[in-house]
C-alpha positions as CSV (number, residue, x, y, z in Angstrom):
1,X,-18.4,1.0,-27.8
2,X,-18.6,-1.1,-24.7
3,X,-17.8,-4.9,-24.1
4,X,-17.3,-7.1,-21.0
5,X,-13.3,-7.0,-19.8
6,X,-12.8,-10.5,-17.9
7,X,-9.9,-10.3,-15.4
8,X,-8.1,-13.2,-14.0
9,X,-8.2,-11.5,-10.8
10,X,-11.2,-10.2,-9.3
11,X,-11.0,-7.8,-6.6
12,X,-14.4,-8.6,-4.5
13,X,-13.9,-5.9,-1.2
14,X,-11.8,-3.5,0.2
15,X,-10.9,-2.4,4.0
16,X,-9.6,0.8,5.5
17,X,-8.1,-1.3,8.7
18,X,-6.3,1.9,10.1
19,X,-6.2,5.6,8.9
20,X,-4.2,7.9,10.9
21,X,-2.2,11.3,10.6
22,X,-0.8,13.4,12.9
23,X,0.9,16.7,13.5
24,X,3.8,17.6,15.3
25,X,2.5,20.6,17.4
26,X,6.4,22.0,18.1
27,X,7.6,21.8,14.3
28,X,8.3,25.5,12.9
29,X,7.6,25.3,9.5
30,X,6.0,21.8,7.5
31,X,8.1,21.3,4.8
32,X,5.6,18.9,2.4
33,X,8.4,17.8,0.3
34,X,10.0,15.4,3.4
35,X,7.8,12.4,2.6
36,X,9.9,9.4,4.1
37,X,7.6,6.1,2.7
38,X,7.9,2.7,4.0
39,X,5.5,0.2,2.7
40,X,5.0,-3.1,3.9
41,X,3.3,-5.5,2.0
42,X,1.4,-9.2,3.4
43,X,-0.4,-11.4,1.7
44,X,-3.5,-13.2,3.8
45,X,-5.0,-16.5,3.4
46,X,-8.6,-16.9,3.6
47,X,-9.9,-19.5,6.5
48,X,-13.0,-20.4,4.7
49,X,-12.0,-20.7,0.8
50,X,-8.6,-21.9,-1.1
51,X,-9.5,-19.4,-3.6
52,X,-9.9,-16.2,-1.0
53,X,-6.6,-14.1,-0.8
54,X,-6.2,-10.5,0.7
55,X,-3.1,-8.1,0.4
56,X,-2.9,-6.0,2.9
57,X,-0.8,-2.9,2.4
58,X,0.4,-0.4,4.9
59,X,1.9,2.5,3.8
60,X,3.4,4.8,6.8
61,X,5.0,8.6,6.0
62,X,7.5,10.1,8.4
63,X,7.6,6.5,10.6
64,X,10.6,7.5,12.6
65,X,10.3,9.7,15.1
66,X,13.5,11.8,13.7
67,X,11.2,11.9,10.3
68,X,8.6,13.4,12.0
69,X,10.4,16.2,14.0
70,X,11.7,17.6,10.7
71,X,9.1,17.3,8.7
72,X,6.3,18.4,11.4
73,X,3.9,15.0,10.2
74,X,3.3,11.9,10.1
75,X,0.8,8.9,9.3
76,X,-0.4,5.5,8.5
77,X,-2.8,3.8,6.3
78,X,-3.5,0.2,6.4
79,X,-5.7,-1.4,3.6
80,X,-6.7,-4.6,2.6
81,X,-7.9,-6.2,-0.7
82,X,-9.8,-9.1,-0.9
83,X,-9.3,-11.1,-4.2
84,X,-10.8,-14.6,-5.9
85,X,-7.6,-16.0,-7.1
86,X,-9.4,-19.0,-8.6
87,X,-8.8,-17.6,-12.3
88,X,-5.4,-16.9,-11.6
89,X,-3.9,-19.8,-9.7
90,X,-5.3,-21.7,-13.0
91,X,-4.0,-19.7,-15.4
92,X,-0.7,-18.8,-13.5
93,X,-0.4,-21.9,-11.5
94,X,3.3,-21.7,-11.3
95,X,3.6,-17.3,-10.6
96,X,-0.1,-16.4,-9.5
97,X,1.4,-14.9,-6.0
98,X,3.9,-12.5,-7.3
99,X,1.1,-11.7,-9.9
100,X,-1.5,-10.8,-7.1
101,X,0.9,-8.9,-4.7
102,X,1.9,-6.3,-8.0
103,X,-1.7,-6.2,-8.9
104,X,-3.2,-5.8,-5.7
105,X,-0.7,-3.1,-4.7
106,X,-1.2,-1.4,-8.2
107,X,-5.2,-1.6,-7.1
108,X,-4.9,-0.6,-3.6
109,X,-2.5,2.3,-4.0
110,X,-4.3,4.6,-5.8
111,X,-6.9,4.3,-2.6
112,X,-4.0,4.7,-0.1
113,X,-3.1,8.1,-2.2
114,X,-6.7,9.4,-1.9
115,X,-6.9,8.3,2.3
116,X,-3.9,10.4,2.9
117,X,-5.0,13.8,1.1
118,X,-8.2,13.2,2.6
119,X,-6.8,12.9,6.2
120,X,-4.4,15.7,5.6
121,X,-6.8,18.3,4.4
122,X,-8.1,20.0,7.1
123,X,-4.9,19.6,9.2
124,X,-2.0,23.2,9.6
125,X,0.1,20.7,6.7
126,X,-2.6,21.0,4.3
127,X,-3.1,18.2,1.7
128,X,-0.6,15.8,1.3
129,X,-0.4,13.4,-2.0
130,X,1.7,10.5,-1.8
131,X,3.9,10.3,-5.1
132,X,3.3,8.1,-7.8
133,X,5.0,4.9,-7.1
134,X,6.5,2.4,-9.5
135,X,5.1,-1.1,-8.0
136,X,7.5,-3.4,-10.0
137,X,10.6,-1.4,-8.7
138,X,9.5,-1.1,-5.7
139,X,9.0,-5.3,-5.2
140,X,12.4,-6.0,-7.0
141,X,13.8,-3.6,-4.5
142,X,12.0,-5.6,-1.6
143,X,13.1,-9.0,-3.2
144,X,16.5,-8.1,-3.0
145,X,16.4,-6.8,0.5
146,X,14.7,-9.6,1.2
147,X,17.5,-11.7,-0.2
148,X,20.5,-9.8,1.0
149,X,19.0,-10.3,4.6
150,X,18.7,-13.7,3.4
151,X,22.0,-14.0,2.9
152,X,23.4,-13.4,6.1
C-alpha cells in the first residue's frame, strides 16, 4: 500500500558548505570514544522569496585544541537545508520557526552522521559515527543557555 504523505515543510536542496577532518599526527593512541560535539545552529533568510528559509547546521568534533591533543582528531561539517516554509508559516503562523529549526536539524543530521564516517574512513582513526542526538533536548538546552546569557 502506497499513498501521497504531504508535509507542511518541504525540504527542496541540500549543501555540504564545508567538510573537514583531521588527524593529530603526534597523538599516541586515538581513543574514538572522546567525541566533544558542539553544534551551532542558524537559520537563513532567502533574498529572493518570503517563503525560502535555510538552516544551516555546523556540527564540529574535538573543536578545542586541548580536545584534539587527547583524542588525536578532529573535524567540521557545515550543511545547509533549503526549505519552502509557505505551508508552514500558514499553518503555524504563530511557532513555524521553532518548528523548522527541530525539523531541519532532525533532517539534516542524519546527513552530518554519514559526512563524518565517510571522511573518517580511510584516515589511522578509522570510521567515526557521531551519536544519535536528541534534537528537542538539545534546543531546550540551547534555549536556556541562550537565556541564562540573556540574563546577565
Amino acid at each position: 500500500m502506497s499513498s501521497n504523505i504531504d508535509s507542511i515543510l518541504k525540504l527542496n536542496d541540500f549543501r555540504a558548505m564545508k567538510t573537514y577532518f583531521e588527524v593529530n599526527p603526534g597523538a599516541g593512541t586515538f581513543e574514538k570514544t572522546d567525541l566533544n560535539l558542539a553544534i551551532d545552529i542558524a537559520v537563513l533568510q532567502s533574498d529572493e522569496a518570503e517563503d525560502d528559509m535555510a538552516v544551516q547546521l555546523t556540527v564540529d568534533v574535538n573543536r578545542e585544541e586541548s580536545q584534539f591533543e587527547a583524542a588525536g582528531f578532529k573535524g567540521s561539517v557545515v550543511i545547509a537545508g533549503f526549505f519552502d516554509t509557505a505551508v508552514l508559516k500558514r499553518e503555524h503562523p504563530d511557532d513555524w520557526e521553532p518548528l523548522l529549526i527541530y525539523n531541519g536539524v532532525t533532517v539534516l543530521i542524519g546527513t552530518v552522521r554519514t559526512m563524518y564516517a565517510e571522511l573518517s574512513a580511510a584516515s589511522p582513526v578509522g570510521r567515526i559515527l557521531i551519536p544519535a542526538v536528541n534534537v528537542a533536548q538539545m534546543l531546550d538546552h540551547a534555549s536556556k543557555k541562550q537565556a541564562d546569557g540573556d540574563a546577565d
